[in-house]
ZADO-1210 file (C-alpha; in nm, 4 decimals, padded with zeros to 6 digits):
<atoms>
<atom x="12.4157" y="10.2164" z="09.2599" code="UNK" pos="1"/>
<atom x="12.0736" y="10.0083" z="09.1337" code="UNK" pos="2"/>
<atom x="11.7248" y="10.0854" z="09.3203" code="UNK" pos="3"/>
<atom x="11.5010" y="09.8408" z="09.2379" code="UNK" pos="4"/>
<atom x="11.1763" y="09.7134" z="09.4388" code="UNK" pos="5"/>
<atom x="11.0156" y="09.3658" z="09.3574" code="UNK" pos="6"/>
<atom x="10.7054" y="09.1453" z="09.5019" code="UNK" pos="7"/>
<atom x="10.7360" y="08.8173" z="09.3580" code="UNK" pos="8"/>
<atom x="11.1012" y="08.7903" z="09.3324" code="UNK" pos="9"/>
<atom x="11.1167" y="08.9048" z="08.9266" code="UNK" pos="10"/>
<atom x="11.2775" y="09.1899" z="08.9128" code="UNK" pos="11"/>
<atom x="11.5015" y="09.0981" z="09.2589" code="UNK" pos="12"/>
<atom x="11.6775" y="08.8477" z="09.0332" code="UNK" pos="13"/>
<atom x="11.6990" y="09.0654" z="08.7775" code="UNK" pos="14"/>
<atom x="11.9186" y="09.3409" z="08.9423" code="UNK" pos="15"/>
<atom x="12.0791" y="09.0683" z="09.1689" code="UNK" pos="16"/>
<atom x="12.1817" y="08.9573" z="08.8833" code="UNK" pos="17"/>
<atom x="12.3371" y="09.2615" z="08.7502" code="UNK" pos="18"/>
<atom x="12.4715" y="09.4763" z="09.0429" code="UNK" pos="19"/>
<atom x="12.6802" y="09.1194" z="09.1260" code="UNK" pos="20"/>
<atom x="12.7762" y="09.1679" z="08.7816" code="UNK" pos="21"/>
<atom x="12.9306" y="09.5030" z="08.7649" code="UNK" pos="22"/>
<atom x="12.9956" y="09.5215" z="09.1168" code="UNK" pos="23"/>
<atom x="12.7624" y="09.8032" z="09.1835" code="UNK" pos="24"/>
<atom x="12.5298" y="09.8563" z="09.5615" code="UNK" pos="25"/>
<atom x="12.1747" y="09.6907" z="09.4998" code="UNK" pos="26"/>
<atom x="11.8988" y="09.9166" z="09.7229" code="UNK" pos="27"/>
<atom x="11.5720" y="09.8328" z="09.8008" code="UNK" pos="28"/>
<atom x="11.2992" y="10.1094" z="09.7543" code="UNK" pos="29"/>
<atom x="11.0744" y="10.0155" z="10.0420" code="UNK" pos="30"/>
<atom x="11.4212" y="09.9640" z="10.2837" code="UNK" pos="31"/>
<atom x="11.4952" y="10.3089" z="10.1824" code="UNK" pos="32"/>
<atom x="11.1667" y="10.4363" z="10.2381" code="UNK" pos="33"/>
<atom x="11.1451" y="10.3131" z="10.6027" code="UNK" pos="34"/>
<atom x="11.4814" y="10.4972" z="10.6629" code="UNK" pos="35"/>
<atom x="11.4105" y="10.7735" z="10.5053" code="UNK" pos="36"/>
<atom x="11.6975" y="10.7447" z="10.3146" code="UNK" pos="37"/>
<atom x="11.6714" y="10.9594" z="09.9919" code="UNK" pos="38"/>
<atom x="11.9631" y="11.1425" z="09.9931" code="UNK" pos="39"/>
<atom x="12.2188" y="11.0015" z="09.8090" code="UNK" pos="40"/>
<atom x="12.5985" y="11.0728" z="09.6806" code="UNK" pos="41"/>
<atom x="12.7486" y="10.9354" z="09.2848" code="UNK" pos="42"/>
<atom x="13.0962" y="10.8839" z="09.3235" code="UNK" pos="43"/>
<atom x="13.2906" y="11.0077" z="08.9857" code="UNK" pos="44"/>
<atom x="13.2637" y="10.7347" z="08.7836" code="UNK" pos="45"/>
<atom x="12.9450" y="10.5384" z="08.9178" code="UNK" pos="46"/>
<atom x="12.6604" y="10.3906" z="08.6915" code="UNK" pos="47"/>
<atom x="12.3009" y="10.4769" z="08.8338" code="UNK" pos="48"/>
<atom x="12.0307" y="10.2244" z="08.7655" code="UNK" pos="49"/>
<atom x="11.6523" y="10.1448" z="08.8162" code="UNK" pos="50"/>
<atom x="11.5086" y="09.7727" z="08.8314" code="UNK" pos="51"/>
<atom x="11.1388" y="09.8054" z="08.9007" code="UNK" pos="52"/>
<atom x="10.8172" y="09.5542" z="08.7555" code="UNK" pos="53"/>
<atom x="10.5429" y="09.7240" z="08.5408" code="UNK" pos="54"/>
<atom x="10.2256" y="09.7340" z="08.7235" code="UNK" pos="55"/>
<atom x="09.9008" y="09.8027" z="08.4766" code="UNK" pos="56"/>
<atom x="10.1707" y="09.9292" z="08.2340" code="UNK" pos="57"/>
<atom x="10.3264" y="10.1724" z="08.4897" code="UNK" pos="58"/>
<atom x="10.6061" y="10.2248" z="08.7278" code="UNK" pos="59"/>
<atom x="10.4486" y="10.0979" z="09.0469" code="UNK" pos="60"/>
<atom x="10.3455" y="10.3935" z="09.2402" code="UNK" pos="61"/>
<atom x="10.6059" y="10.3497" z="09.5141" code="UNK" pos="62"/>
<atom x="10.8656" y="10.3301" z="09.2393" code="UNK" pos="63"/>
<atom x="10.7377" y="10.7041" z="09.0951" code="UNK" pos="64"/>
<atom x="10.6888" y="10.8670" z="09.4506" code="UNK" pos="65"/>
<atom x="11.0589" y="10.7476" z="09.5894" code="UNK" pos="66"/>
<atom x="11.2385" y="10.8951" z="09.2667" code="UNK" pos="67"/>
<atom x="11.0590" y="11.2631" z="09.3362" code="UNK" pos="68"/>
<atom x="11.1875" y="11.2528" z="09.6453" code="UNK" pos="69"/>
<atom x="11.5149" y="11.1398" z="09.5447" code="UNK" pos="70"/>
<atom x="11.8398" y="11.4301" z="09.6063" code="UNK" pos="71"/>
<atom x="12.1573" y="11.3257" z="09.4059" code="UNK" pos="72"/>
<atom x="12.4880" y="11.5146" z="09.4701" code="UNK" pos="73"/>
<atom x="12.7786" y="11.4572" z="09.1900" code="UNK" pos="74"/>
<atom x="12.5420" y="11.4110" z="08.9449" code="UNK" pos="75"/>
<atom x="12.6599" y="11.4753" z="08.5592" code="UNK" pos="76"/>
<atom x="12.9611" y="11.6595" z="08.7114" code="UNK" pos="77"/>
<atom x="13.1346" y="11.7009" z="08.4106" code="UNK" pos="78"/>
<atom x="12.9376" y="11.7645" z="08.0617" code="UNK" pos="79"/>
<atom x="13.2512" y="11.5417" z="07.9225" code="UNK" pos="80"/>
<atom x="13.1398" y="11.2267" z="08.1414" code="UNK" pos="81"/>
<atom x="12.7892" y="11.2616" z="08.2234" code="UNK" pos="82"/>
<atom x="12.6581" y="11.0164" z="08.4866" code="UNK" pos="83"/>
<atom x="12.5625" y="10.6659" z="08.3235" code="UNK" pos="84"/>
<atom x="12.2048" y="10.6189" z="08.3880" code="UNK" pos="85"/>
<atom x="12.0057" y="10.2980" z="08.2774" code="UNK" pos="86"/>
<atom x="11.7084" y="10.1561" z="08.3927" code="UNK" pos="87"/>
<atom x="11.4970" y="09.7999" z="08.3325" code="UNK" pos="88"/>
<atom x="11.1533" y="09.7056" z="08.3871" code="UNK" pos="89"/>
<atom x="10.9913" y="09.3853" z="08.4443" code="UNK" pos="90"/>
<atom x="10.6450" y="09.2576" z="08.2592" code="UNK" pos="91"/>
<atom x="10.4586" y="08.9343" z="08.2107" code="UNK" pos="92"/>
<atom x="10.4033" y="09.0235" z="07.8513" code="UNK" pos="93"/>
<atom x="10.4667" y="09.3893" z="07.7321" code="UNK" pos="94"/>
<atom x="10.5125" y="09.7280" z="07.9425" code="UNK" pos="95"/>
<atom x="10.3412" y="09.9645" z="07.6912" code="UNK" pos="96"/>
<atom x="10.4939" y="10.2925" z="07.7800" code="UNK" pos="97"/>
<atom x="10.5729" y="10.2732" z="08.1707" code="UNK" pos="98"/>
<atom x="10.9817" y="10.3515" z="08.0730" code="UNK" pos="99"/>
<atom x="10.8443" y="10.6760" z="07.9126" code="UNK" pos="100"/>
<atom x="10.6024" y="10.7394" z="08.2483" code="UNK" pos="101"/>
<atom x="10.9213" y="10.6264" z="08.4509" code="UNK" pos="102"/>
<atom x="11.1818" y="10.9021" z="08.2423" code="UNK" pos="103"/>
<atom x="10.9313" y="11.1924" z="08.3334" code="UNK" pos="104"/>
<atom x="10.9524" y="11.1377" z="08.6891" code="UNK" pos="105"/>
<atom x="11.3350" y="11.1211" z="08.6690" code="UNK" pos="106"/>
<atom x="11.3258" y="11.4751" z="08.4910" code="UNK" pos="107"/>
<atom x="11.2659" y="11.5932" z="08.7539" code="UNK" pos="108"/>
<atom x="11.5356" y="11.5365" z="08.9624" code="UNK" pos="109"/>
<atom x="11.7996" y="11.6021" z="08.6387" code="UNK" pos="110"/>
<atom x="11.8198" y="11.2358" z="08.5239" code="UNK" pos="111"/>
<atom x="11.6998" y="11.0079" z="08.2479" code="UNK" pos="112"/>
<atom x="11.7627" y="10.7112" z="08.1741" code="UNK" pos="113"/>
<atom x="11.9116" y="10.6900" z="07.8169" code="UNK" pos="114"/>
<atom x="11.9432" y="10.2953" z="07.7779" code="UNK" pos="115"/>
<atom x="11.6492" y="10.1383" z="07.8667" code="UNK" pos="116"/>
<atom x="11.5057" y="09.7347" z="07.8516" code="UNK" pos="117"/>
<atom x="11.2355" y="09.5463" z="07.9584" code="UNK" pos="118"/>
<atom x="11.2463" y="09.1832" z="08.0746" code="UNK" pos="119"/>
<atom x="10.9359" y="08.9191" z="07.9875" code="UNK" pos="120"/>
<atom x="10.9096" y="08.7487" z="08.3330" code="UNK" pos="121"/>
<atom x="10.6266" y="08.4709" z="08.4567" code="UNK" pos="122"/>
<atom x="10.2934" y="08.6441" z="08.4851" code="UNK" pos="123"/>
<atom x="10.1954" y="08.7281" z="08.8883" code="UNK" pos="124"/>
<atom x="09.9227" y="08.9754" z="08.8343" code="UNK" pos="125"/>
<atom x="09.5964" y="08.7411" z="08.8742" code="UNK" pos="126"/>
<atom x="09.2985" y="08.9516" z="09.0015" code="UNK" pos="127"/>
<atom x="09.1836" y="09.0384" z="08.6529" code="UNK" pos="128"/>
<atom x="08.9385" y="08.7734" z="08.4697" code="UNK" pos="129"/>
<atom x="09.1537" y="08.7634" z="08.1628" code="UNK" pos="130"/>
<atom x="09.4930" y="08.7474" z="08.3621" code="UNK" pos="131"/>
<atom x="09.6282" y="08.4227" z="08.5128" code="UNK" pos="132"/>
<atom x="09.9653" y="08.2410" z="08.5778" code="UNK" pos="133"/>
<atom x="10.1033" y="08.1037" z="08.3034" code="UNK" pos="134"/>
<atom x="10.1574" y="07.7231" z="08.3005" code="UNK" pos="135"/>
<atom x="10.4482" y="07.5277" z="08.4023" code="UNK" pos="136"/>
<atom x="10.5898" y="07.4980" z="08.0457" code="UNK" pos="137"/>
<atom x="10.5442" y="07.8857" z="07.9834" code="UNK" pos="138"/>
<atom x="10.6707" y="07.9856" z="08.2710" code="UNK" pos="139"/>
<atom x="11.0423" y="07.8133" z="08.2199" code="UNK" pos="140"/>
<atom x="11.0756" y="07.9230" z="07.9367" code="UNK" pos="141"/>
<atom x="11.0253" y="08.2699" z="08.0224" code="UNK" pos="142"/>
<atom x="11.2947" y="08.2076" z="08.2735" code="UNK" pos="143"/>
<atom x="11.4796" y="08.0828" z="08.0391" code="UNK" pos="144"/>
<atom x="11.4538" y="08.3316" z="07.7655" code="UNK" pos="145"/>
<atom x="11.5148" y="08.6310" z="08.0486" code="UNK" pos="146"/>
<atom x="11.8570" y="08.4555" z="08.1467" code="UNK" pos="147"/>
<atom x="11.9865" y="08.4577" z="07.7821" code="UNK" pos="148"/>
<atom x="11.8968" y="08.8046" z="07.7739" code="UNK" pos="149"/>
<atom x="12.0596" y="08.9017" z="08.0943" code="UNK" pos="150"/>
<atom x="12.3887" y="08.8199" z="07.9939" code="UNK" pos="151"/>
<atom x="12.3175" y="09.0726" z="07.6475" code="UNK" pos="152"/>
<atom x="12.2183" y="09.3110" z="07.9461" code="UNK" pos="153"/>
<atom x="12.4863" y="09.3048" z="08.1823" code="UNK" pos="154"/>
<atom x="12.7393" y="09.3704" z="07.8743" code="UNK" pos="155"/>
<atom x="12.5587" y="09.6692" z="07.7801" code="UNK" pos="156"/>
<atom x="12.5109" y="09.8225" z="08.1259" code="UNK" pos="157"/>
<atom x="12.8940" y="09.7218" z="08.2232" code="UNK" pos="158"/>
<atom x="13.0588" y="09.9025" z="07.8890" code="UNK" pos="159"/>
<atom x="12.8062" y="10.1800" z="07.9577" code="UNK" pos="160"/>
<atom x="12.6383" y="10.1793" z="07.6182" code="UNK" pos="161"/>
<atom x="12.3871" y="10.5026" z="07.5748" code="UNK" pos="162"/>
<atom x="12.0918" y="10.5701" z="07.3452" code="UNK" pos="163"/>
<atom x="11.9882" y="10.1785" z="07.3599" code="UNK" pos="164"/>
<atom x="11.6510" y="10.0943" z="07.3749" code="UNK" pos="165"/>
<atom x="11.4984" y="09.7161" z="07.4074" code="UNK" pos="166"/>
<atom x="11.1295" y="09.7312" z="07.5025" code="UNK" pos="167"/>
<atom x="10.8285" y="09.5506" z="07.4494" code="UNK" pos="168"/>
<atom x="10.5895" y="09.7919" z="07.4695" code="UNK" pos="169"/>
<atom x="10.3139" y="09.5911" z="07.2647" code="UNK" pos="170"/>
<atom x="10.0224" y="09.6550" z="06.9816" code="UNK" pos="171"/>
<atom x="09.8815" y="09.9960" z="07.1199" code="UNK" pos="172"/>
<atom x="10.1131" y="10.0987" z="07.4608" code="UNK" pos="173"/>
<atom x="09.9786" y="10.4459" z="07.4661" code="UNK" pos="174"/>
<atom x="09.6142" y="10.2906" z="07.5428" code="UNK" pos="175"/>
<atom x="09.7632" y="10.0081" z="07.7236" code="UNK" pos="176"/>
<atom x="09.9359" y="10.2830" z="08.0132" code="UNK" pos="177"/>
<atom x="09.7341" y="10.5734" z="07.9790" code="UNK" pos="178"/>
<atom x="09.3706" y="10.4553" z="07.9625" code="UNK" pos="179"/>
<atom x="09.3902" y="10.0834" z="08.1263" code="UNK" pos="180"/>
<atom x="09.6984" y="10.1946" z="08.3270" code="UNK" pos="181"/>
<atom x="09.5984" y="10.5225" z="08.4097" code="UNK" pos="182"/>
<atom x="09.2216" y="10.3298" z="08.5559" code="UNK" pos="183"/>
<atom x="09.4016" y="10.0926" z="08.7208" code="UNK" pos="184"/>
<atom x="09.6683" y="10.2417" z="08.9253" code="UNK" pos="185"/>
<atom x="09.4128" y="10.5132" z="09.0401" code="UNK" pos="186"/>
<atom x="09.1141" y="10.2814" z="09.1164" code="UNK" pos="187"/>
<atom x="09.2575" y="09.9014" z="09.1729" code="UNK" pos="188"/>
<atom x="09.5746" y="09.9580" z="09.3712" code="UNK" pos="189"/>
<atom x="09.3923" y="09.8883" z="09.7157" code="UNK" pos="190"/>
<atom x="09.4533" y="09.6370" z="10.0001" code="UNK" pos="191"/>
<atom x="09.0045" y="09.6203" z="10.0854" code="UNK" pos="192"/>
<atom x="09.0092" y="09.3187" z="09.8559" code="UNK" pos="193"/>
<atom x="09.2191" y="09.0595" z="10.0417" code="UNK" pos="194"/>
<atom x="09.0734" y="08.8224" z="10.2322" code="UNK" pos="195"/>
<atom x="09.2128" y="08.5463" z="10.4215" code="UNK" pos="196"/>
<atom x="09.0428" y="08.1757" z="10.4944" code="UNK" pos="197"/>
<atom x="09.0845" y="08.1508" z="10.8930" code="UNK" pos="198"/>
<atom x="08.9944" y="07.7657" z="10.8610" code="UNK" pos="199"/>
<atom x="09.3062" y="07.7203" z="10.6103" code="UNK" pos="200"/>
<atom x="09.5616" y="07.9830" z="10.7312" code="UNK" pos="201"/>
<atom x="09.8040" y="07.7989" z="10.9487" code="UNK" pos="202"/>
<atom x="09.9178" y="08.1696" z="11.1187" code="UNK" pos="203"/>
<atom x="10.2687" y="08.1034" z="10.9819" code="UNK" pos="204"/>
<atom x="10.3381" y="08.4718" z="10.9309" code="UNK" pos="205"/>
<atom x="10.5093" y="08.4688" z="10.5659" code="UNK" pos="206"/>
<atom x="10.2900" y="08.7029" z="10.4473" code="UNK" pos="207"/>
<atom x="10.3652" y="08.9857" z="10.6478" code="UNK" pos="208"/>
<atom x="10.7670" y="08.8603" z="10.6351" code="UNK" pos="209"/>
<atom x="10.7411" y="08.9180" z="10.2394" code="UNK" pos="210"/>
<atom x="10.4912" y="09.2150" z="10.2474" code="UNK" pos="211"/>
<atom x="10.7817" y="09.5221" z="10.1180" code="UNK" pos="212"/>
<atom x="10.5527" y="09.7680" z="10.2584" code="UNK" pos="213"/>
<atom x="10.4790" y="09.6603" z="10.5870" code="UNK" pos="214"/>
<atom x="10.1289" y="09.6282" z="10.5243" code="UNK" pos="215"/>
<atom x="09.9951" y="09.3364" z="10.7160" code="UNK" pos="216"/>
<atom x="10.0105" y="09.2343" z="11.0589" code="UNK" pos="217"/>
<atom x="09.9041" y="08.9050" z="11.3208" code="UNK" pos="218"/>
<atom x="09.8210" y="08.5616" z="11.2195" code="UNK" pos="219"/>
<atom x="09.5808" y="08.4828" z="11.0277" code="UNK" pos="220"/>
<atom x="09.7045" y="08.8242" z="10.9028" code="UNK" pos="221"/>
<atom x="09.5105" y="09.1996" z="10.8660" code="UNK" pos="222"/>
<atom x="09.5528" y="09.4143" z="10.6406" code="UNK" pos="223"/>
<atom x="09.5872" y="09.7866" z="10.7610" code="UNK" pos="224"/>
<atom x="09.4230" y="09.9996" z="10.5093" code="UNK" pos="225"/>
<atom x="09.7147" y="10.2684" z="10.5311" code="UNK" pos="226"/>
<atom x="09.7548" y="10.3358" z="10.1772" code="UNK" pos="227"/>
<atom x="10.0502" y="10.1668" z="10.1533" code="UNK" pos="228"/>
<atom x="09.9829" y="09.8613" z="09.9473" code="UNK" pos="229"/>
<atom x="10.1039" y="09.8530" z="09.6090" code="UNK" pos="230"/>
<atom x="09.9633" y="09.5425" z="09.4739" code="UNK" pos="231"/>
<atom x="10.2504" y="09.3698" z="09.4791" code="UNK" pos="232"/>
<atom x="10.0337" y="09.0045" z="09.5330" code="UNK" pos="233"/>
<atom x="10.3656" y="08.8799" z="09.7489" code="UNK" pos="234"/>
<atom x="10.0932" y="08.7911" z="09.9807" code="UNK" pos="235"/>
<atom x="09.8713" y="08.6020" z="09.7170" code="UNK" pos="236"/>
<atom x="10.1671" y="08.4254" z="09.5892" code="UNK" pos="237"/>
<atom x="10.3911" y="08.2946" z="09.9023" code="UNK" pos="238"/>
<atom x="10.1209" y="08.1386" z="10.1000" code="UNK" pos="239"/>
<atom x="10.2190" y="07.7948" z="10.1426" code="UNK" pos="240"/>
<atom x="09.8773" y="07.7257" z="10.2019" code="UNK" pos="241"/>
<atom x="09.6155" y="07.9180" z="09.9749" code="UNK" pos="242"/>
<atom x="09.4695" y="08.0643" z="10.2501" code="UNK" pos="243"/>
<atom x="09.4664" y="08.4500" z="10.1322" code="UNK" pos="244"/>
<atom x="09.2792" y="08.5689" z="09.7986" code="UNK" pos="245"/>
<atom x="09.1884" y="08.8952" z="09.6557" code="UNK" pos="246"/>
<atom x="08.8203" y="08.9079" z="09.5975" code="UNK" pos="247"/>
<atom x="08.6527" y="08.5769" z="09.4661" code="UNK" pos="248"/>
<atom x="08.8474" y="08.5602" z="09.1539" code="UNK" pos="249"/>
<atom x="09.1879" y="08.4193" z="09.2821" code="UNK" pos="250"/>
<atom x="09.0165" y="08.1554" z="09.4347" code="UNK" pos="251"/>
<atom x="09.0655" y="07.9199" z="09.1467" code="UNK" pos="252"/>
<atom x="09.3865" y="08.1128" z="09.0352" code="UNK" pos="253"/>
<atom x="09.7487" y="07.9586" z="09.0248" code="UNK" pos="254"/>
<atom x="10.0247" y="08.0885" z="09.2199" code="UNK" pos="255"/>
<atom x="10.3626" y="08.2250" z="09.1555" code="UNK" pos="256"/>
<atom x="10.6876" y="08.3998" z="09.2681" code="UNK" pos="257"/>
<atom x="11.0164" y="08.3659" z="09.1338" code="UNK" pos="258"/>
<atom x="11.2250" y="08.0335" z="09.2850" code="UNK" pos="259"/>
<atom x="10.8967" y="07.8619" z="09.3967" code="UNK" pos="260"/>
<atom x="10.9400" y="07.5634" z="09.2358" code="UNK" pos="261"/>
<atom x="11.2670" y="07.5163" z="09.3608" code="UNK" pos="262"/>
<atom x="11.1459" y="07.5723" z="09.7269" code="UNK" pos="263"/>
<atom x="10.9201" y="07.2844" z="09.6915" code="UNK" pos="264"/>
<atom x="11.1953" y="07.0551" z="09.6553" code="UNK" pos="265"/>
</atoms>
């Protein structure tokens, strides 16, 4: 089985990609969440895998507080043929050390993941000054890049191939997830900042369809302050309209999630 969440669509067509692959279930954190589903059963043989974007050079929040939760029977039934576990994380540009944050929260429930990867995706994360999307020509051949590298993936994970490690965790990861990060998953992960232009909304309602956590309701849309917001930009990024913003400085900012250009065909 693969867990993964996603906002923008990344790191959906990532594991997509390899669950249809290897012919393994594809679950979807926040789906499980609502159920409160985290009780879950390895069959003998069966691979367990994590697809999940870095956010500030973390696991997303959500990502770290389903896996505590998380109760696996079978697991590593035989010291022989331990359970295959893998996992993959998403990033515009380098994920410092969020697969090391990510392999202490699966301590605790008896797993790590001993091949790991990260995939460079199109940038989404916008509400910083020094962080935008990337342009048209960038962005492609991100997409491109990631495909190649998918099929090295999917060979790996399908022949079950342990102690691999393909990450780009960049210059200085330890100050990239535990200083930055560690500031901006505690103080910056908050739903007060969106906005949305009443004059420009046309109270379609995709932004509360693609919201994973449930976090916005009516047209034009309200946020709900519950804590629940991870972020994500979804939002942001599927308004057909460039009504919603976070703060002032998205106002001027591009927009992305993964397939958009296509949809605008």
């Amino acid at each position: 089985m693969i867990f993964y969440f996603s906002g923008t669509g990344n790191t959906r067509w990532v594991a997509k990609q390899i669950a249809e692959a290897i012919g393994e279930e594809l679950l979807f954190i926040p789906d499980l969440i609502r159920e409160g589903r985290y009780d879950f059963t390895l069959a003998a043989d069966e691979r367990i895998g994590f697809c999940f974007p870095t956010h500030g050079w973390q696991p997303p929040g959500i990502v770290r507080a389903f896996v505590r939760q998380m109760r696996i029977k079978g697991l590593g039934d035989t010291e022989e043929s331990p359970h295959y576990c893998w996992a993959l994380t998403t990033c515009g540009d380098n994920m410092g050390e969020a697969m090391t944050i990510f392999n202490k929260e699966l301590k605790h429930i008896g797993l790590q993941a001993e091949t790991v990867f990260s995939v460079i995706m199109p940038e989404s994360y916008v509400c910083l000054p020094f962080m935008k999307t990337d342009p048209e020509e960038k962005e492609l051949w991100k997409i491109e890049n990631a495909q190649r590298q998918m099929h090295h993936i999917i060979g790996i994970v399908k022949d079950r191939k342990r102690g691999i490690e393909e990450l780009e965790k960049g210059a200085t990861p330890r100050l990239y997830s535990y200083v930055i990060g560690g500031y901006f998953n505690k103080k910056m992960i908050t739903d007060r900042k969106f906005t949305v232009d009443a004059t420009v909304c046309i109270q379609c309602g995709k932004c509360s369809k693609v919201c994973p956590v449930d976090n916005i309701k009516g047209t034009p849309p309200m946020w709900l302050h519950n804590g629940r917001c991870t972020c994500c930009l979804a939002c942001y990024h599927y308004c057909p309209v460039h009504a919603i913003n976070y703060g002032k400085i998205t106002r001027k900012r591009g927009q992305y999630y993964f397939n958009r250009r296509e949809d605008r065909r």
